[in-house]
FIZA-747838 format. One record per atom (N, C-alpha, C, O): residue number from 1; residue in one letter; x, y, z. Coordinates in steps of 0.05 Angstrom, whole numbers, always signed. Example, Ala and Ser with C-alpha at 12.3 -4.5 7.8 and 13.67 -1.06 7.14 Angstrom:
2
   nr  rest       X       Y       Z
    1     A    +264    -114    +156
    1     A    +246     -90    +156
    1     A    +264     -66    +156
    1     A    +285     -66    +169
    2     S    +257     -45    +142
    2     S    +273     -21    +143
    2     S    +258      +1    +157
    2     S    +268     +23    +161
//
This chain:
229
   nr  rest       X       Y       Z
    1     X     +17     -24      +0
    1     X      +0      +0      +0
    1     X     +17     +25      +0
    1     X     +41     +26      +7
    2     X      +4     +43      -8
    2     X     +24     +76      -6
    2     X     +10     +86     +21
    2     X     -11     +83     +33
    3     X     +34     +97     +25
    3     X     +33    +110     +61
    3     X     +10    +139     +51
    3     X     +11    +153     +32
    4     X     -11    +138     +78
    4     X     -25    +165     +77
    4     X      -9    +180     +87
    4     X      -6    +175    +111
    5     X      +2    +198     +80
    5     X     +21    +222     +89
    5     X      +5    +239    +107
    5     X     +10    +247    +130
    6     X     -18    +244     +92
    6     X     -30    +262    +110
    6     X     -36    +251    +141
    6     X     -27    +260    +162
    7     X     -56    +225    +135
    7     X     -48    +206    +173
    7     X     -23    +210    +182
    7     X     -18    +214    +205
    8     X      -6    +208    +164
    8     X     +19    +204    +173
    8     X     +30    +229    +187
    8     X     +35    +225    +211
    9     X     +36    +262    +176
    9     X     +38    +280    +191
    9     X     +18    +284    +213
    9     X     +22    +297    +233
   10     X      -1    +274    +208
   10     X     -15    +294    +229
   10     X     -13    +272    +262
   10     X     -22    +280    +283
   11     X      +2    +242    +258
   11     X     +16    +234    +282
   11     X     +41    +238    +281
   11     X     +52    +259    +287
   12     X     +56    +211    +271
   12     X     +80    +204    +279
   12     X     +97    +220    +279
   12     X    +115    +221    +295
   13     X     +92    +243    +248
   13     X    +112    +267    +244
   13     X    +111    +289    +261
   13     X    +130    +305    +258
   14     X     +90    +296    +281
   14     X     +91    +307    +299
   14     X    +109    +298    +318
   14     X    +117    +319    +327
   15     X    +121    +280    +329
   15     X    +133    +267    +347
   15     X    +159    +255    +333
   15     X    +166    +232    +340
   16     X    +173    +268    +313
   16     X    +193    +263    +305
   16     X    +220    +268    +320
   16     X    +239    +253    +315
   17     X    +223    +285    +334
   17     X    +243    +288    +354
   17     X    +241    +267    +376
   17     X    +259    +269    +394
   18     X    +219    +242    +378
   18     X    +223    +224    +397
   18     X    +245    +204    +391
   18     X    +250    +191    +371
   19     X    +257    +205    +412
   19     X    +274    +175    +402
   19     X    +274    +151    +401
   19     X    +274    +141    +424
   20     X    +275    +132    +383
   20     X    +266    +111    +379
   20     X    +297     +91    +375
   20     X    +316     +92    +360
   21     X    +289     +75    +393
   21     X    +318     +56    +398
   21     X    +317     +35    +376
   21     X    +340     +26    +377
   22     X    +309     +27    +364
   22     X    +304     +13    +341
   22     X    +288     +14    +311
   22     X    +271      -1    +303
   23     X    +301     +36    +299
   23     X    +281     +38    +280
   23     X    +295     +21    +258
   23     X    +318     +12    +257
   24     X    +272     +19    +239
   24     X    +272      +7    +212
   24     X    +255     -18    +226
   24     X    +245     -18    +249
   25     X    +253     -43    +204
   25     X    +270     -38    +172
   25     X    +258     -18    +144
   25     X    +236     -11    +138
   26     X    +275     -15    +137
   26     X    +272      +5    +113
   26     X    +289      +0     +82
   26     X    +313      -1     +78
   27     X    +272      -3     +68
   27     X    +278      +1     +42
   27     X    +289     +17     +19
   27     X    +273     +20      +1
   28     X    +312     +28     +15
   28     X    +308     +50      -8
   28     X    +315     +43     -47
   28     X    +333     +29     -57
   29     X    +303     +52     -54
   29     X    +300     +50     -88
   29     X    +310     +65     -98
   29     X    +294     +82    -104
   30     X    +340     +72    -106
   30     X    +348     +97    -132
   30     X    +353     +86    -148
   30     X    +365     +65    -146
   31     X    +344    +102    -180
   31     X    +349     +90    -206
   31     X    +353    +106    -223
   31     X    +339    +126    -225
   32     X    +373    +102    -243
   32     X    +377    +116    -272
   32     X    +359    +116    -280
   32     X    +343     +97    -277
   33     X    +351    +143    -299
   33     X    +328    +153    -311
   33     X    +319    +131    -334
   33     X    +334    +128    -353
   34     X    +291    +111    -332
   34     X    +287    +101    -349
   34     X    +283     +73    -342
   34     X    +273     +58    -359
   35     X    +292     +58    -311
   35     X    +287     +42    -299
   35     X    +265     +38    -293
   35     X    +250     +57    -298
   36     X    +252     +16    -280
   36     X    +217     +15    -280
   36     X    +219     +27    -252
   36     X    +197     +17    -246
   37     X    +223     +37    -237
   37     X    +230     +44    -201
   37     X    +202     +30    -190
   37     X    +199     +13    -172
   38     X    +182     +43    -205
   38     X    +151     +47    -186
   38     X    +148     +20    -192
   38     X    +152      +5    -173
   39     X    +142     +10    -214
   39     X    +132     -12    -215
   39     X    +152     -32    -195
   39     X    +138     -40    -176
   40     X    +170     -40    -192
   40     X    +187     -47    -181
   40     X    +175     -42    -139
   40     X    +167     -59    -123
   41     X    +179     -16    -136
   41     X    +172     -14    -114
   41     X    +139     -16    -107
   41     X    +132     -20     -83
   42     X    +123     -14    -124
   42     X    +100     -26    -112
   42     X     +90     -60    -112
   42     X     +75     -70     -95
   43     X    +100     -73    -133
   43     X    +109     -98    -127
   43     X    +119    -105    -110
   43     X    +109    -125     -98
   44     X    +144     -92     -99
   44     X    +158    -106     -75
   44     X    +140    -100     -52
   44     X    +140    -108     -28
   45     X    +125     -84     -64
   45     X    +108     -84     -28
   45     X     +83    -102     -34
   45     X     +70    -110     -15
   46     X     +78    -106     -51
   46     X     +45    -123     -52
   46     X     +59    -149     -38
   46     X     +45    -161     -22
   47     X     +91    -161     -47
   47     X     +97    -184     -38
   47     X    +107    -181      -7
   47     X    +104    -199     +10
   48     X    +116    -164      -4
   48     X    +127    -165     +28
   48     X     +93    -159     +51
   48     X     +95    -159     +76
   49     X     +70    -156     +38
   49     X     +56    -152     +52
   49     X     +38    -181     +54
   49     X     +26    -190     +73
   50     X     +42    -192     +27
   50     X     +30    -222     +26
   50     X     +50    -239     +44
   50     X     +40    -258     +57
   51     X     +78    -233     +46
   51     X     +87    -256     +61
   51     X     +87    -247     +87
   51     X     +92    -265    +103
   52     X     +83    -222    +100
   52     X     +75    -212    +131
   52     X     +47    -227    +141
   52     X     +40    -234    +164
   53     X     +38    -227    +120
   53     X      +1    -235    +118
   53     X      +7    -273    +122
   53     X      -6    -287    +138
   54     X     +28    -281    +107
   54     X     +16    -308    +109
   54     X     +32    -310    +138
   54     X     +21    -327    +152
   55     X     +49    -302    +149
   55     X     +68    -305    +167
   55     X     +49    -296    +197
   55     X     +55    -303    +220
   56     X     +31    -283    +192
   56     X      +5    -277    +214
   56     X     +14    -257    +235
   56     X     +11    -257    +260
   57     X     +35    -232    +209
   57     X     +40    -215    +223
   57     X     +36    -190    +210
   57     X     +40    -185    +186
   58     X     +24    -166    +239
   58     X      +8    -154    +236
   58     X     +23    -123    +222
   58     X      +6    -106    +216
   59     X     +51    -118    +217
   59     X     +62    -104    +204
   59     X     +58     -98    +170
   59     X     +62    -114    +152
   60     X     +48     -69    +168
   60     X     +44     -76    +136
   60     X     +59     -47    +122
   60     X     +55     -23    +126
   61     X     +76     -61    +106
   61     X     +93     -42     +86
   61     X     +78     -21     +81
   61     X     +55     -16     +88
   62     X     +94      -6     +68
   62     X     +80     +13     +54
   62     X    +110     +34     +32
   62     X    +133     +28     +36
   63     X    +105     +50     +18
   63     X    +116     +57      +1
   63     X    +120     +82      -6
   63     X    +105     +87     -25
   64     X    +134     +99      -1
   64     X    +126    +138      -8
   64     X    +145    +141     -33
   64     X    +165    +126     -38
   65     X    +137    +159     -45
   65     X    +153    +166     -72
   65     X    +149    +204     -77
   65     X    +139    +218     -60
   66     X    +155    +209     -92
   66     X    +149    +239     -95
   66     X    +125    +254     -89
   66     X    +125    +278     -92
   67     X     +99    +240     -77
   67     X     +81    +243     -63
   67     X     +91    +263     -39
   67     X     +77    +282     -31
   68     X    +122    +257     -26
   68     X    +122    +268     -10
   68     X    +128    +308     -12
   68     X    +123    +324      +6
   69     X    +137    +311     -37
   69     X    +133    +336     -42
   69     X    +115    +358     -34
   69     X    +118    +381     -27
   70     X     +85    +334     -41
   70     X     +56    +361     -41
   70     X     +53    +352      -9
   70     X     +32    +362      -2
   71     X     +64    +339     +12
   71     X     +55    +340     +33
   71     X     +83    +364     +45
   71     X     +73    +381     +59
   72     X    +102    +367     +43
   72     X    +119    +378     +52
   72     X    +108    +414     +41
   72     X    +110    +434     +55
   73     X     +97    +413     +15
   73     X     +91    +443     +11
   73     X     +72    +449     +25
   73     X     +73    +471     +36
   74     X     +49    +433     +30
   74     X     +30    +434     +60
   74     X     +46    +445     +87
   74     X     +36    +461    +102
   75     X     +73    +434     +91
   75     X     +82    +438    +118
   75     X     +86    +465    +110
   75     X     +76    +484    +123
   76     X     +98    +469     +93
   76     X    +120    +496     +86
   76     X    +103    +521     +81
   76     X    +112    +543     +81
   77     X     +77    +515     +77
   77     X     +57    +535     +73
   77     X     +65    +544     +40
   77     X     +63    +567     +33
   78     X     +76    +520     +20
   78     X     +89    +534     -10
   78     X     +60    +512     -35
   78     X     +48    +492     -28
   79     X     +58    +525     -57
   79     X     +58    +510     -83
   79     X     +76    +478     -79
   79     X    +100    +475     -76
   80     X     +60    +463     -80
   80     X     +77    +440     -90
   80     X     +95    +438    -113
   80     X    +113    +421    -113
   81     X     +90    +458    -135
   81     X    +110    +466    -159
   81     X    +130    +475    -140
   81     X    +150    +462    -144
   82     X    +131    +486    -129
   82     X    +153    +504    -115
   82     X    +167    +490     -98
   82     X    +190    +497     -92
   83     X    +158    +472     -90
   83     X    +175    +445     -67
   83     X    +196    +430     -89
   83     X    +221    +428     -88
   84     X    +178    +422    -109
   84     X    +192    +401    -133
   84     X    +212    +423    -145
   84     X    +235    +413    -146
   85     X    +211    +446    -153
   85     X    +230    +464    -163
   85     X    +255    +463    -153
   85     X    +275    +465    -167
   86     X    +254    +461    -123
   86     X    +281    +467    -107
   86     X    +296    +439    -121
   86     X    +320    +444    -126
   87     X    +291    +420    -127
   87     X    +307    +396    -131
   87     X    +314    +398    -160
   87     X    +333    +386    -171
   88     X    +302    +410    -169
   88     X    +304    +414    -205
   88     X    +323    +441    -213
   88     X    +332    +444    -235
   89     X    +328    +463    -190
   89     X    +343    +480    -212
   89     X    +363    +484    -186
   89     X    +357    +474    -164
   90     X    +389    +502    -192
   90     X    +407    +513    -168
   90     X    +404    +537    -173
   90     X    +402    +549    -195
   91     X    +405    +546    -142
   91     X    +404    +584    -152
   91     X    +424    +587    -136
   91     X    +437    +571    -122
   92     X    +424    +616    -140
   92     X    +457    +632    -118
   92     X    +439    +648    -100
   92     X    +414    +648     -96
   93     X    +464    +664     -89
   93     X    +444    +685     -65
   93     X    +423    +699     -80
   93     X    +399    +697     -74
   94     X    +433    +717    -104
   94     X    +411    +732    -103
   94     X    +386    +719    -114
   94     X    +363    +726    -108
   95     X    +391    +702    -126
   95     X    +353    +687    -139
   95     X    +351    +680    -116
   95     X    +327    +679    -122
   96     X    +352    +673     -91
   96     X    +353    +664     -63
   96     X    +333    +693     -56
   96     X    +309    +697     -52
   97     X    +356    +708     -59
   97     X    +338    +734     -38
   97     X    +312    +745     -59
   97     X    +290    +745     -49
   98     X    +313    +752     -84
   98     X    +296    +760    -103
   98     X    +272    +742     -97
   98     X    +253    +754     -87
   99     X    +267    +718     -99
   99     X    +249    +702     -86
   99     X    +231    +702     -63
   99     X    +207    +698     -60
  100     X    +260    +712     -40
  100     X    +241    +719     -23
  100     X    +228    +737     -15
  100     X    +209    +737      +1
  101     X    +239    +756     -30
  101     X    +215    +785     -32
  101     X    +192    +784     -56
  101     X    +178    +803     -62
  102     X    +192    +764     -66
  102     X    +164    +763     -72
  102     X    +150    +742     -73
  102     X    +135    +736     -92
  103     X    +155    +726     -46
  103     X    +136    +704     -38
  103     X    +131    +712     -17
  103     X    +149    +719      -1
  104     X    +108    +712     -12
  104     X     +94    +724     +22
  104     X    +103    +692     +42
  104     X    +115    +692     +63
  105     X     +98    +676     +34
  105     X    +109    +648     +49
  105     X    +135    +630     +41
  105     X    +139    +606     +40
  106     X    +151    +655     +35
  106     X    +176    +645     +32
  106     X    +198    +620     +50
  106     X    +204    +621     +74
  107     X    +202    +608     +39
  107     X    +230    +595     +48
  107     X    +247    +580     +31
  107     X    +242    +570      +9
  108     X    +272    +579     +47
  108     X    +290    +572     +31
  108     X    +299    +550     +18
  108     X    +290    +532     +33
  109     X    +310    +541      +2
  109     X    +321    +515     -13
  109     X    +322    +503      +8
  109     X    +307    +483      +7
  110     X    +339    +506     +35
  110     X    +353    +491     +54
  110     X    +328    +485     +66
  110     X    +319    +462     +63
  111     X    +312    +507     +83
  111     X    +291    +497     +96
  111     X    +265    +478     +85
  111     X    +247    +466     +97
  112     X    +273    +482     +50
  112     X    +258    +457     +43
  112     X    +260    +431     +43
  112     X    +241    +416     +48
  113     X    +291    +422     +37
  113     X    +297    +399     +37
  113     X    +301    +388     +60
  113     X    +300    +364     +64
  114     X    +312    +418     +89
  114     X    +309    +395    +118
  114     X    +285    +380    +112
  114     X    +286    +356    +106
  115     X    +261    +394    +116
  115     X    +233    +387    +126
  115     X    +228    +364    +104
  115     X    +223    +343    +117
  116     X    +227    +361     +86
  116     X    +229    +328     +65
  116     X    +251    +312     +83
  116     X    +242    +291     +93
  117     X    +275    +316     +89
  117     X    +290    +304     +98
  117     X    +286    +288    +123
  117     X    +297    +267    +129
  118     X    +262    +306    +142
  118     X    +258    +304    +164
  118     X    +234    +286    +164
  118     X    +230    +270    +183
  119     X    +217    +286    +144
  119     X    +187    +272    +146
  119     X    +203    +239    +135
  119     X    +197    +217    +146
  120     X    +221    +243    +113
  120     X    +227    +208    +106
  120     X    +243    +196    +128
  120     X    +247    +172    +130
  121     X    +255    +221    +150
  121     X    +276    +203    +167
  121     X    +255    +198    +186
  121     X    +260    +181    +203
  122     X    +235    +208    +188
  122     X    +216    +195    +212
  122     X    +197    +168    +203
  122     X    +193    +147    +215
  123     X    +190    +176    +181
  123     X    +180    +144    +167
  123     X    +197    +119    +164
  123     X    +189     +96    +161
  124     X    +223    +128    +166
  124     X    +242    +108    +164
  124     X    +249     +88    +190
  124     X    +252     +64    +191
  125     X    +249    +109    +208
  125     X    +247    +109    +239
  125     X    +224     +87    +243
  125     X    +226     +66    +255
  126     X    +209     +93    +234
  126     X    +175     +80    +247
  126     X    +181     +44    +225
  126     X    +170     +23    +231
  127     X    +191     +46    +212
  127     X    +206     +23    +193
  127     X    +180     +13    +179
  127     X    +158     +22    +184
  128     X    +184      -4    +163
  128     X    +161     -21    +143
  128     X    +156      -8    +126
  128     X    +132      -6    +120
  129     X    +181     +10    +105
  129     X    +174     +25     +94
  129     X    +194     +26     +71
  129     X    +218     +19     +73
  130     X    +182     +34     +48
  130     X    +205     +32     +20
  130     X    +206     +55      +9
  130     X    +184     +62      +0
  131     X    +222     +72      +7
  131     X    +225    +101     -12
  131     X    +238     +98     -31
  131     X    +262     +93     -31
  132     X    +226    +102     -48
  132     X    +230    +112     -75
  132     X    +242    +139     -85
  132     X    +227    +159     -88
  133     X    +270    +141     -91
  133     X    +280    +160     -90
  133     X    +278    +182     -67
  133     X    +271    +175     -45
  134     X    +284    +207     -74
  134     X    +283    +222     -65
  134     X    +319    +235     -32
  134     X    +324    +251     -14
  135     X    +331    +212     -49
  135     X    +342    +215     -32
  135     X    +352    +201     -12
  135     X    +370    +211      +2
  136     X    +345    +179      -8
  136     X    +327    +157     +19
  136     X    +361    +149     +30
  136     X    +371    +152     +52
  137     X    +372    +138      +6
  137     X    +396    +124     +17
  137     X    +413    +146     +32
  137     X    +428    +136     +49
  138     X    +416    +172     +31
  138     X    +430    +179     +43
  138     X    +423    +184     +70
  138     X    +440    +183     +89
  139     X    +389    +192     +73
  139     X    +381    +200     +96
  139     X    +375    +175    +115
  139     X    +367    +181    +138
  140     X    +377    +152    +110
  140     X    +379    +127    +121
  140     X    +394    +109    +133
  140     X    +390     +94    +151
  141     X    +421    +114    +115
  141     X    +442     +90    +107
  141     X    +458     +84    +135
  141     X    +477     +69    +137
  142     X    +442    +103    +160
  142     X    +462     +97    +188
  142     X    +440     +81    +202
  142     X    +444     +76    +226
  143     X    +419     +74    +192
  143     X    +401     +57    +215
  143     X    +407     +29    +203
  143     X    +406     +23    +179
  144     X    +413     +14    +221
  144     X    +422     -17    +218
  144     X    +401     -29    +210
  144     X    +402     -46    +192
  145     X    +384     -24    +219
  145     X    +366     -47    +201
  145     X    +349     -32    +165
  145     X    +326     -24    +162
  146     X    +363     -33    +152
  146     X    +365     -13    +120
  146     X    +369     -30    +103
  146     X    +374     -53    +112
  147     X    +369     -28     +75
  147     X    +375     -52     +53
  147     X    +369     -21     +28
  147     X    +350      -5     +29
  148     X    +388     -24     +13
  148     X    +400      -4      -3
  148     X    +401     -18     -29
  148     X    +419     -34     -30
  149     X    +384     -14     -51
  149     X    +379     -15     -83
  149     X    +382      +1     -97
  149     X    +374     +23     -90
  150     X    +395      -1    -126
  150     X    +399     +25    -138
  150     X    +392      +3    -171
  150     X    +402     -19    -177
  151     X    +376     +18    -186
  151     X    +374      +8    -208
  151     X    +393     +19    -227
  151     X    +404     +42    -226
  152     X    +397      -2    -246
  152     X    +410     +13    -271
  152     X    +410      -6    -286
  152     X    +408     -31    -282
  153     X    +413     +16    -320
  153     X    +420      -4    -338
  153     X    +432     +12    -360
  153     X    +435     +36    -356
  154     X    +441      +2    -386
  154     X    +463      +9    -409
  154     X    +443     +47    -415
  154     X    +419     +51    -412
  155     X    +462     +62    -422
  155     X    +439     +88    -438
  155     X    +426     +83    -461
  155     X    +404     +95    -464
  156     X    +436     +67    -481
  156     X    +419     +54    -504
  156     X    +393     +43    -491
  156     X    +374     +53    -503
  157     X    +384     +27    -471
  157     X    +362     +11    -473
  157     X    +346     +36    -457
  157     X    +323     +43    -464
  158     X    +358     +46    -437
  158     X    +341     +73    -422
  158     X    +327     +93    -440
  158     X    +305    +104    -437
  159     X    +343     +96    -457
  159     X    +332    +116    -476
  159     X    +315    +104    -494
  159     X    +296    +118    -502
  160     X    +318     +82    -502
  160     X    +294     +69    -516
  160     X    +270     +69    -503
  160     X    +248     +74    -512
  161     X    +277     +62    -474
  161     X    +250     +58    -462
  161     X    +235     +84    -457
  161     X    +210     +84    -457
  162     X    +251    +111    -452
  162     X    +238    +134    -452
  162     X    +230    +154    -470
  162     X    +218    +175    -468
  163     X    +240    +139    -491
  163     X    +236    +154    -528
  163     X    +202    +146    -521
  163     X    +182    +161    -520
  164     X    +204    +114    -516
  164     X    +170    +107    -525
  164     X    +151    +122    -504
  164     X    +131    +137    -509
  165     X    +160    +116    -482
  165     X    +150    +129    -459
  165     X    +137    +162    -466
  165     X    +113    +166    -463
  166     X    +155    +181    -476
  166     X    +156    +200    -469
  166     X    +142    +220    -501
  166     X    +134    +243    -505
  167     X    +146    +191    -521
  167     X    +145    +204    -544
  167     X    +166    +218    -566
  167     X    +160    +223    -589
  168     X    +190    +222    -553
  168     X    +213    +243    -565
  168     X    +235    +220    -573
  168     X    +235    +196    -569
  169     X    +253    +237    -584
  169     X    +272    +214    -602
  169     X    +293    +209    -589
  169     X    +295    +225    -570
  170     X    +312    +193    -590
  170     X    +335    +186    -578
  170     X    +349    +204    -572
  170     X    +358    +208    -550
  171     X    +354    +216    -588
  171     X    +382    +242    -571
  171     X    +367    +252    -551
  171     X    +378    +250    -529
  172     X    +341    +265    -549
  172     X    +331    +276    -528
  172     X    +324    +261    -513
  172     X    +321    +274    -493
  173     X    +318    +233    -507
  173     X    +314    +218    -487
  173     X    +344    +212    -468
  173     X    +348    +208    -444
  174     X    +363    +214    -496
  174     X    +390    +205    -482
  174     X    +393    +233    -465
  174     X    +402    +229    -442
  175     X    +387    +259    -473
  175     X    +396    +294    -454
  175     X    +376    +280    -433
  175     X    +388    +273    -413
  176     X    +350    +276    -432
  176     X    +342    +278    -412
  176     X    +351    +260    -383
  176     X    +352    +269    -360
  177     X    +355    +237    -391
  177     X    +362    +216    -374
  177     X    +390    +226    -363
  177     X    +397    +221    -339
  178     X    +406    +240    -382
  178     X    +429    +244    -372
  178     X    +431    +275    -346
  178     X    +448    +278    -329
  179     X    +409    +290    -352
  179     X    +399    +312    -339
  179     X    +385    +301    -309
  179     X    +382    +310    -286
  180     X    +380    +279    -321
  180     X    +355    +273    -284
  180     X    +376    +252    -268
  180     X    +376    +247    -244
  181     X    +391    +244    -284
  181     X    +412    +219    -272
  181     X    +429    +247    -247
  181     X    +430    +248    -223
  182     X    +441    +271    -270
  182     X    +459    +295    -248
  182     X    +443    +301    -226
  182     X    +453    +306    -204
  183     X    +418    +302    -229
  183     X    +401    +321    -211
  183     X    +400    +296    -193
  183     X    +420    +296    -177
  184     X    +387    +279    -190
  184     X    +392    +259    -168
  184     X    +416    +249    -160
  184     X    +413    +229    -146
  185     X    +432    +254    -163
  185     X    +459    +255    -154
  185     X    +470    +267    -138
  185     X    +487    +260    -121
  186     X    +456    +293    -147
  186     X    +458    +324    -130
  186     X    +442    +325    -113
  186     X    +447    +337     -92
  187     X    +414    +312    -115
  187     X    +400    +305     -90
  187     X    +409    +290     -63
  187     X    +403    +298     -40
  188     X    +422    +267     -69
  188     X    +437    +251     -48
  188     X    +456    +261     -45
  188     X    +463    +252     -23
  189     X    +478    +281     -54
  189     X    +493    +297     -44
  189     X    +499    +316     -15
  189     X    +516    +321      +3
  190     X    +464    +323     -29
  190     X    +455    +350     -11
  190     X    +455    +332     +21
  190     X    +457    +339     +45
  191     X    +451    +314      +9
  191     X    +440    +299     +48
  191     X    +467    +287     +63
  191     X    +468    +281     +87
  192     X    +488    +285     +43
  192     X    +510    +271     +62
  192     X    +536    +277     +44
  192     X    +553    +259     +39
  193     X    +539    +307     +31
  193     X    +564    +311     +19
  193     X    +563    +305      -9
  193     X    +544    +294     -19
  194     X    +584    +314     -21
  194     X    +591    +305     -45
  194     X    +619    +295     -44
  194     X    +636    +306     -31
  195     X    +622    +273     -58
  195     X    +645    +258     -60
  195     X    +648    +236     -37
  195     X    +668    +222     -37
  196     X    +635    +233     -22
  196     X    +632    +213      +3
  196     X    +625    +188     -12
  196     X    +615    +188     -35
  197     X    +632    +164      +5
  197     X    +633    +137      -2
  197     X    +604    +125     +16
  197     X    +593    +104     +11
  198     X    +597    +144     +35
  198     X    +573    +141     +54
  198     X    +542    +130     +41
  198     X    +523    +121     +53
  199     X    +549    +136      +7
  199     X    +513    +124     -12
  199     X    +517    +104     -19
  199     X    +496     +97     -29
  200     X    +532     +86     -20
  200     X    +550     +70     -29
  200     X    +526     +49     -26
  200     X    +522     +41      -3
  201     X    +510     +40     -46
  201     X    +482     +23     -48
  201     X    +493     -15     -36
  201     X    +513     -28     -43
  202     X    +474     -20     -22
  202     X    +481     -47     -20
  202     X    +485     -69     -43
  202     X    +503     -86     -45
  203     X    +465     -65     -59
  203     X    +472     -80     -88
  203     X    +460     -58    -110
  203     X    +455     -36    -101
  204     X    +457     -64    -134
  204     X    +457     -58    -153
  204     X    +455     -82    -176
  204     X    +468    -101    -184
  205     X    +434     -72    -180
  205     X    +415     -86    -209
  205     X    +408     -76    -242
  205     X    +393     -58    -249
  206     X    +421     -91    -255
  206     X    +422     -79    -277
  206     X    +384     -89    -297
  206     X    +375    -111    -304
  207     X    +374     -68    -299
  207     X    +344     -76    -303
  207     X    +344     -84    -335
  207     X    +325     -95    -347
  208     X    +368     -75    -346
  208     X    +364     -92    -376
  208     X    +366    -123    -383
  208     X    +360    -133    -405
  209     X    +374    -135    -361
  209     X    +379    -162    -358
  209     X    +352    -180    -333
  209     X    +348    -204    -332
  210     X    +341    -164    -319
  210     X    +321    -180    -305
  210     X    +293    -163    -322
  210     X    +294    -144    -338
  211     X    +264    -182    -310
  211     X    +256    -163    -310
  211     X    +239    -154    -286
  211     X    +249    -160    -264
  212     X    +217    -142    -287
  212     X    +205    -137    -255
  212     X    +202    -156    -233
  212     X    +210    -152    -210
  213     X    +191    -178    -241
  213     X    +192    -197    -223
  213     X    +218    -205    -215
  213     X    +229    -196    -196
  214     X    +228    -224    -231
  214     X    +251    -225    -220
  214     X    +275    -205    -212
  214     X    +299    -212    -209
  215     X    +264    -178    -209
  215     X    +282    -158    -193
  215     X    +268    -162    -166
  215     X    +279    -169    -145
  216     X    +244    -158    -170
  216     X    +230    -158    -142
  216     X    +233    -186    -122
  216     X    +236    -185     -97
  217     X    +232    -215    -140
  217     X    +242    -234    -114
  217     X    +273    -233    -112
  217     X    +283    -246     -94
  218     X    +285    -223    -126
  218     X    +317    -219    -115
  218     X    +320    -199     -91
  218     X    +337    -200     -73
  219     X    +297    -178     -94
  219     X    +312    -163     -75
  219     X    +292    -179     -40
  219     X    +302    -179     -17
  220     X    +267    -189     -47
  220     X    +258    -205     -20
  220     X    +279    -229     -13
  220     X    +277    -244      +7
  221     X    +291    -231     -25
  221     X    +304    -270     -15
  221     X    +337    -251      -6
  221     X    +349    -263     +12
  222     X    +349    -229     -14
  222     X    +360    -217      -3
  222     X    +356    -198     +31
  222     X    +370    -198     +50
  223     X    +332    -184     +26
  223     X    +318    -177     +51
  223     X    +308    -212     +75
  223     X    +311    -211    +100
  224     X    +300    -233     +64
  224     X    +307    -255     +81
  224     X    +331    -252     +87
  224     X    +336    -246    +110
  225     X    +348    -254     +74
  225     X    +375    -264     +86
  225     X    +387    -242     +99
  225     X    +395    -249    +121
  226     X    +393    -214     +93
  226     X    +391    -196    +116
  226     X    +379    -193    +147
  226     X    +387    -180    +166
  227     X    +348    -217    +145
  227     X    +333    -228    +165
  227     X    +323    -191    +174
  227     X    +324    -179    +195
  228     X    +316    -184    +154
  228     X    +302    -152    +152
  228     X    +274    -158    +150
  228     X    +259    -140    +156
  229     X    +262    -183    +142
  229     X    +236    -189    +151
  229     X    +227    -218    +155
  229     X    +205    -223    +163
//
C-alpha cells in the first residue's frame, strides 16, 4: 500500500524528535532515468505484505515516492510546484533573496529539503517502509536495520525505453536521462556531501537483464537473508 502522508503527519511526524531505539526496517530504491523504479517498488510491497500476511504478522509495508513533495509544501505553507523546483534547478544568493521578496510564504532551498528530509527520516524510523527516490539512501544509510537498491542499466536501452514512454527521439531521451541521472545525484549529495563513499548502495541491479519480477524476488530473498523481515 502507499503510506497516507497526511495520517501520517498529522501523528507520527509530529513526534519526530522522539527517540526511537530501534528503527527500521527500511527500504530504499534509486534509479537511472528510465528504470521501472515504481513498478518495481510497488510490487515489492504487494509481496512483502502477502508474506507478513501469510506469516500472521500484523506489520504492513507501505511505500512513499514523490508524493512526499505536495505533503511537505502543506508543511512549508508553498505550491507543491515550488517544493519540486528546489530539486530541479540551483540558484545563488541573489535568486535566493529576489524570491524571497516576492513570496509572502517564503522559504528557503535549505529549509525545504530539511523538512522532506525530516518527514522520510521519521517514516524510516517507524520502519516497514520503501522510498522511492528522493534521496532515501543517504538519509537512512546509518540505521542498521536498511537494505539499499539502486537500479541501472546500459543508456541505449534507457533511452529506448523513454523515447516510447515519453514520445521524443533518442538524442533527447538520451539529454534527458542524462539531466535527471545529475540532478539525483545532487540530491543525495545535498543529504550527506559530495564525494563521500557514505551512498554507497548495497547491491545494484542492472534492469536490462532481469525483468520486474525477478528484480522484485531478488531483492525479497536478499531482505530474508539480511533477516530484515
Amino acid at each position: 500500500m502507499k503510506i497516507d502522508l497526511v495520517h501520517y503527519l498529522r501523528g507520527r511526524y509530529q513526534e519526530r524528535n522522539k527517540q526511537i531505539s530501534d528503527p527500521g526496517p527500511v527500504v530504499t530504491i534509486s534509479r537511472e532515468a528510465g528504470c521501472p523504479a515504481k513498478k518495481i517498488t510497488q510490487r515489492l510491497t504487494e509481496v512483502l505484505n502477502k508474506h507478513y500476511h501469510t506469516e500472521n504478522k500484523k506489520e504492513i509495508w507501505k511505500w512513499i515516492g514523490k508524493e512526499i513533495f505536495e505533503e511537505a509544501a502543506k508543511e512549508l505553507e508553498l505550491e507543491p510546484a515550488e517544493v519540486q523546483r528546489v530539486f530541479k534547478e540551483k540558484r545563488n544568493v541573489i535568486d535566493e533573496f529576489l524570491s524571497s521578496q516576492a513570496q509572502r510564504f517564503y522559504k528557503s532551498d535549505r529549509t525545504v529539503r530539511k523538512t522532506i528530509g525530516e518527514v522520510i527520516r521519521s517514516m524510516a524510523n517507524d520502519g516497514h517502509v520503501i522510498i522511492l527516490g528522493r534521496g532515501g539512501v543517504a538519509i537512512t544509510k546509518d540505521i542498521p536495520r536498511s537494505f539499499h537498491v539502486y537500479l541501472e542499466a546500459p543508456m541505449d536501452w534507457r533511452a529506448s525505453i523513454i523515447s516510447e514512454k515519453e514520445g521524443c527521439t533518442i538524442n533527447e531521451a538520451i539529454k534527458y536521462a542524462q539531466e535527471t541521472d545529475k540532478r539525483r545525484e545532487q540530491y543525495r549529495e545535498y543529504f550527506h556531501g559530495k564525494g563521500t563513499d557514505y551512498t554507497w548502495f548495497d547491491v545494484r541491479i542492472n534492469c536490462m537483464s532481469f525483468d520486474v519480477e525477478e528484480i522484485v524476488e531478488s531483492i525479497f530473498k536478499m531482505l530474508l537473508i539480511r533477516k530484515l523481515i
